[in-house]
TIVEX-258362 format. One record per residue (C-alpha): residue in one letter; x, y, z. Coordinates in steps of 0.05 Angstrom, whole numbers, padded with zeros to 5 digits, always signed. Layout:
N
AXYZ;...
***
This chain:
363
X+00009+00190+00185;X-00025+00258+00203;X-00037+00307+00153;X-00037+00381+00176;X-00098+00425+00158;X-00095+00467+00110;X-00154+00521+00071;X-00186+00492+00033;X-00178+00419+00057;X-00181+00361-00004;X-00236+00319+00026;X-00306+00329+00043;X-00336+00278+00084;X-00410+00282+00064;X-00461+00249+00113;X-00540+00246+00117;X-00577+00242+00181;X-00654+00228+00198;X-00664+00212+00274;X-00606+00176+00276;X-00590+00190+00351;X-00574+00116+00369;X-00511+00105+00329;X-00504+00179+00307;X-00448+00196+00360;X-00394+00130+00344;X-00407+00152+00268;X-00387+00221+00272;X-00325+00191+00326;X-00300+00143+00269;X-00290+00214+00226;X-00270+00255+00264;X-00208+00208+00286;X-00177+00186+00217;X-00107+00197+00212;X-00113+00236+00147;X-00136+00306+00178;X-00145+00344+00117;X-00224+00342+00105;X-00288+00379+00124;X-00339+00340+00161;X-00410+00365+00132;X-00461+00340+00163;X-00546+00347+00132;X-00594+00330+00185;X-00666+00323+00150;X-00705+00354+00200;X-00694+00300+00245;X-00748+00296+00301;X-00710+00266+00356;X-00634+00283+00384;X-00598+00276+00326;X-00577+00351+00320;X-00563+00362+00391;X-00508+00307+00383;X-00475+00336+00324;X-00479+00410+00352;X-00441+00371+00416;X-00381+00361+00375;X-00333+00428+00380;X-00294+00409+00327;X-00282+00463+00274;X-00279+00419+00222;X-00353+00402+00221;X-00406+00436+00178;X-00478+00426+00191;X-00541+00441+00146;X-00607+00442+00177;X-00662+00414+00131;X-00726+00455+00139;X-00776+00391+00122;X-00757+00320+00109;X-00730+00316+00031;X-00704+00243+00033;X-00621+00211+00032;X-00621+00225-00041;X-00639+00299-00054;X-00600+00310+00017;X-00546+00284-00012;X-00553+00329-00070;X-00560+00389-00026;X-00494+00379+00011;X-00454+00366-00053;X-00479+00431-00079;X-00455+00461-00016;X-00382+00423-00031;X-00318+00461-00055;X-00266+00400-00040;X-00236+00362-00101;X-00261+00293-00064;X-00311+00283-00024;X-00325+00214+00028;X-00392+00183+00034;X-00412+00165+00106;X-00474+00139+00132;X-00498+00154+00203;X-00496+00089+00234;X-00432+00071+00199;X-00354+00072+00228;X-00291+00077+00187;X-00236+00058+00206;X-00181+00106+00229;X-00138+00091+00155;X-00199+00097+00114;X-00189+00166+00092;X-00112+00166+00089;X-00109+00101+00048;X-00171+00126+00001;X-00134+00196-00010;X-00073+00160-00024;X-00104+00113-00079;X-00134+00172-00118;X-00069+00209-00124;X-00033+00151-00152;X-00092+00138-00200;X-00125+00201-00231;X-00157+00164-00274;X-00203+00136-00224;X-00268+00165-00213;X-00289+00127-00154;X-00253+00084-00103;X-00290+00039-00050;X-00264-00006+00011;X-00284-00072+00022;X-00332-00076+00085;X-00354-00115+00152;X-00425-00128+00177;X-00441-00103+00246;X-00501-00102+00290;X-00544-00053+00328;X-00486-00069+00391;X-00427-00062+00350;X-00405-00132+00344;X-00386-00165+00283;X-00445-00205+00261;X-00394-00252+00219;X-00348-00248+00153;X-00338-00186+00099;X-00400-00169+00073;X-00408-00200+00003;X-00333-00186-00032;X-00331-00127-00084;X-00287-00132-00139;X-00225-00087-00142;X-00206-00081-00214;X-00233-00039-00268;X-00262-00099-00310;X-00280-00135-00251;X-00327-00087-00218;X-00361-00073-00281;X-00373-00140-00302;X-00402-00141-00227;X-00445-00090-00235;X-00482-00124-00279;X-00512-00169-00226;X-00498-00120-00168;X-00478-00052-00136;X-00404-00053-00147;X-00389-00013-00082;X-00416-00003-00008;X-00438+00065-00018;X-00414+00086+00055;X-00348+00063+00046;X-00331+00106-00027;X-00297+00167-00044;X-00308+00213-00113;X-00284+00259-00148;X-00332+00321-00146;X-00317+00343-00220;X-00336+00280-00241;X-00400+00265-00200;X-00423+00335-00192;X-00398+00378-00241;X-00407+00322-00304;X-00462+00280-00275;X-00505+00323-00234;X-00501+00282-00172;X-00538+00230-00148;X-00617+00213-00199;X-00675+00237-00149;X-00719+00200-00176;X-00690+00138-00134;X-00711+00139-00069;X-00666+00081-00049;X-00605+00047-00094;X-00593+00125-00124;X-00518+00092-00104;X-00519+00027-00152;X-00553+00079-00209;X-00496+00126-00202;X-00442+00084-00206;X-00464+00064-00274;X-00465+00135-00300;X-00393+00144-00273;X-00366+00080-00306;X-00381+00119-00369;X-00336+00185-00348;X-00278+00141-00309;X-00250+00080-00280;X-00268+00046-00219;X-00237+00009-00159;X-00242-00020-00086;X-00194-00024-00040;X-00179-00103-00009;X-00188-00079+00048;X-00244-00067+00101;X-00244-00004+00121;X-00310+00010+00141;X-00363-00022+00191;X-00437-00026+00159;X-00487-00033+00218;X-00552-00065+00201;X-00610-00052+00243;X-00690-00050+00251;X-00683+00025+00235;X-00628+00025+00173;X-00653+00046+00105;X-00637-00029+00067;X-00672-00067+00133;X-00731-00024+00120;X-00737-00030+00046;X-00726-00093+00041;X-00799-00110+00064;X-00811-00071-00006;X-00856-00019-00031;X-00870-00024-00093;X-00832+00045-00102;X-00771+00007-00069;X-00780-00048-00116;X-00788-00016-00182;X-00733+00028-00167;X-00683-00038-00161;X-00706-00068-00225;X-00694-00005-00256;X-00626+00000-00222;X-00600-00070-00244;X-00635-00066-00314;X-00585-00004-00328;X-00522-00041-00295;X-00527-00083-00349;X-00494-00043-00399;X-00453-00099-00445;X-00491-00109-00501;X-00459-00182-00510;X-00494-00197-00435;X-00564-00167-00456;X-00594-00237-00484;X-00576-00273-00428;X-00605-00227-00369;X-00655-00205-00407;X-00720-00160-00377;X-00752-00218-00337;X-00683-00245-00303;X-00675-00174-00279;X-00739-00175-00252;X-00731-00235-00216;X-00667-00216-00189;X-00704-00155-00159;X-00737-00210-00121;X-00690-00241-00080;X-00674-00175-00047;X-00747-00159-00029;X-00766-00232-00016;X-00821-00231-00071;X-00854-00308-00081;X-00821-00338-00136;X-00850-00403-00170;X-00807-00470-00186;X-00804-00438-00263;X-00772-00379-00226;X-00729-00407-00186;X-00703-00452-00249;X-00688-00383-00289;X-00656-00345-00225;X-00601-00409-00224;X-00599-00416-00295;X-00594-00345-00313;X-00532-00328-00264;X-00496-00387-00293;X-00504-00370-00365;X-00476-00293-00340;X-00414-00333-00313;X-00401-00374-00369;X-00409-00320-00422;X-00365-00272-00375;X-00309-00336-00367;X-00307-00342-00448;X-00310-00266-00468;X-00244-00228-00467;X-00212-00192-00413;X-00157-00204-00357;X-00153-00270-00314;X-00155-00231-00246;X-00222-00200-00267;X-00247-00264-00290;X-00224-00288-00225;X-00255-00224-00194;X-00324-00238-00221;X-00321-00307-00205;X-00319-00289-00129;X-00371-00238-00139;X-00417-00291-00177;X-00399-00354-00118;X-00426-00295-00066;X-00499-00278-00117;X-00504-00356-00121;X-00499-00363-00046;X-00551-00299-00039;X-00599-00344-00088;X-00591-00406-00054;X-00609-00372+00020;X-00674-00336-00020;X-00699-00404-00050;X-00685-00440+00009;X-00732-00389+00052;X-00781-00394-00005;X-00783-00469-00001;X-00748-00480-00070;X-00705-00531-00037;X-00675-00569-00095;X-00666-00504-00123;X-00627-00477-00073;X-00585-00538-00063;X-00563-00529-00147;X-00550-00447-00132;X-00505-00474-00079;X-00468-00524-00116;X-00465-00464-00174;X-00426-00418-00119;X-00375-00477-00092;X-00357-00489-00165;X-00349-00411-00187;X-00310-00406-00105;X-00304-00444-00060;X-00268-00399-00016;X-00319-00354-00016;X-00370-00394-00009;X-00338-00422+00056;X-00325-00356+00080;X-00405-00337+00071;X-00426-00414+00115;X-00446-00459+00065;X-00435-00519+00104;X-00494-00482+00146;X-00538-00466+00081;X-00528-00531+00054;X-00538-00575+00121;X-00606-00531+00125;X-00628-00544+00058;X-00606-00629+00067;X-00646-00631+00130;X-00703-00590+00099;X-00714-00644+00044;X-00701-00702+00087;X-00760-00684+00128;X-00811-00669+00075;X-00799-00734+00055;X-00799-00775+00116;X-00870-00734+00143;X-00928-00749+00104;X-00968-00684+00073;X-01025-00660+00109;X-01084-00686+00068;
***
């Protein structure tokens, strides 16, 4: 249902782009048609060096505001400078090589007027490639409830950051936006600075399209700096923030952790803690208090870690380890791990130690 525009409008829809001229143009598109009207489209390009601008100055539409970096200051203190710029009481989070879905923005507007308690709501997401197409199922699940999402931030980001919407005096006015100090996961570090001023929730559904490519910000870091990698220990040492949690992912687990999403080596001792550690989360989260959906929440979120563990060790050779992560995520869900192609993982893994054993080592 179609809102009519009025001054000002409730929503800003805040997006950051540096030469992002491949997938720049569907991006804005998947905006600028949502069926909830009511928003200004501001737009930062950081001094993009290819035809990134040119395709956002294409679009007559008067809802879109652009702000011309001078020199290149980075997603995070971009993102700071356009919420500065923001008089709206919520503001959207796109990236540039995203697409929402034409409800996103209706159905995310909707949820924060029934709940004004909520700080933050997020949508459940789909993977997509450089073409468009689906590259399979919803991205790893993200909890809806309250509980559940903070019991998953403890071993993850609780939200797809291009899929959220805020509230402005929370973020902004309370928290000061977004810690520039993080070059990458300033997302994951907010979020546990706004489970402090309000609640949180997701939506169940996907509303948003999250294309991967040779050129996204994750694909890049991923390879890890050390910048890159520092900054995501330090991001899930402080979404650990239950003191009855802190001695079993302690420091080192953290640090581990860390690993899987940069690929670092990690010995058979490793390995053995990574498994072990996750487990002991889920088992201390299962007995501790709190309502069966979120239980039942974190246990999706933990079957989906499990399965990220297993595919890490398995790359890293850690085959039996891998094989006992995977066993960890069908008992926490097997649903999810179905959805995520275990039966692929755990073929790969079977096959993998059926060969070293039939082919003699190289002496």
């Amino acid at each position: 249902m179609s809102t009519s525009t009025r001054h000002p409008p409730r929503v800003t829809v805040l997006m950051s782009v540096f030469n992002g001229e491949p997938f720049l143009a569907p991006a804005i598109e998947s905006i600028l048609r949502q069926t909830f009207t009511d928003f200004e489209f501001l737009i930062i390009d950081d001094a993009s060096t290819d035809g990134s601008l040119a395709i956002t100055r294409s679009f007559a539409d008067p809802r879109i505001r652009v702000i011309v970096n001078e020199a290149n200051i980075g997603l995070t203190r971009s993102l700071n400078k356009g919420l500065a710029a923001i008089t709206t009481e919520l503001v959207a989070r796109q990236d540039a090589d995203d697409v929402s879905a034409r409800r996103r923005l209706e159905a995310q507007v909707a949820f924060m007027d029934d709940h004004p308690n909520v700080a933050v709501v997020g949508t459940q997401a789909r993977l997509i490639g450089a073409n468009g197409a689906a590259l399979g199922p919803l991205l790893p699940w993200r909890a809806s409830s309250d509980l559940g999402l903070r019991w998953q931030m403890m071993i993850d980001s609780g939200f797809v950051h291009s899929s959220v919407m805020f509230r402005k005096a929370v973020v902004r006015d309370e928290l000061g936006g977004y810690d520039e100090t993080f070059r990458t996961g300033q997302d994951a570090e907010l979020w546990t600075r706004v489970a402090r001023r309000g609640s949180l929730a997701n939506l169940g559904a996907s509303l948003v399209d999250l294309r991967t490519h040779a050129g996204s910000i994750s694909h890049g870091e991923a390879r890890g700096s050390d910048a890159s990698i520092r900054g995501g220990e330090v991001c899930f040492g402080r979404s650990i923030g239950d003191a009855r949690f802190d001695h079993i992912v302690g420091e080192s687990w953290v640090i581990l952790y860390a690993g899987v999403y940069y690929n670092r080596p990690v010995d058979s001792a490793g390995a053995r803690a990574l498994v072990r550690g996750l487990a002991d989360l889920v088992a201390a989260v299962m007995s501790s208090p709190g309502e069966r959906a979120a239980k039942r929440e974190f246990a999706r979120t933990a079957s989906a870690k499990f399965m990220l563990i297993a595919k890490y060790l398995l790359q890293q050779g850690r085959r039996l380890h891998s094989l006992s992560a995977l066993g960890r995520a069908i008992a926490c869900s097997a649903t999810t791990t179905l959805s995520m192609g275990w039966r692929y993982l755990w073929r790969r893994a079977l096959l993998s130690l059926s060969w070293r054993h039939r082919v003699p080592a190289s002496p």
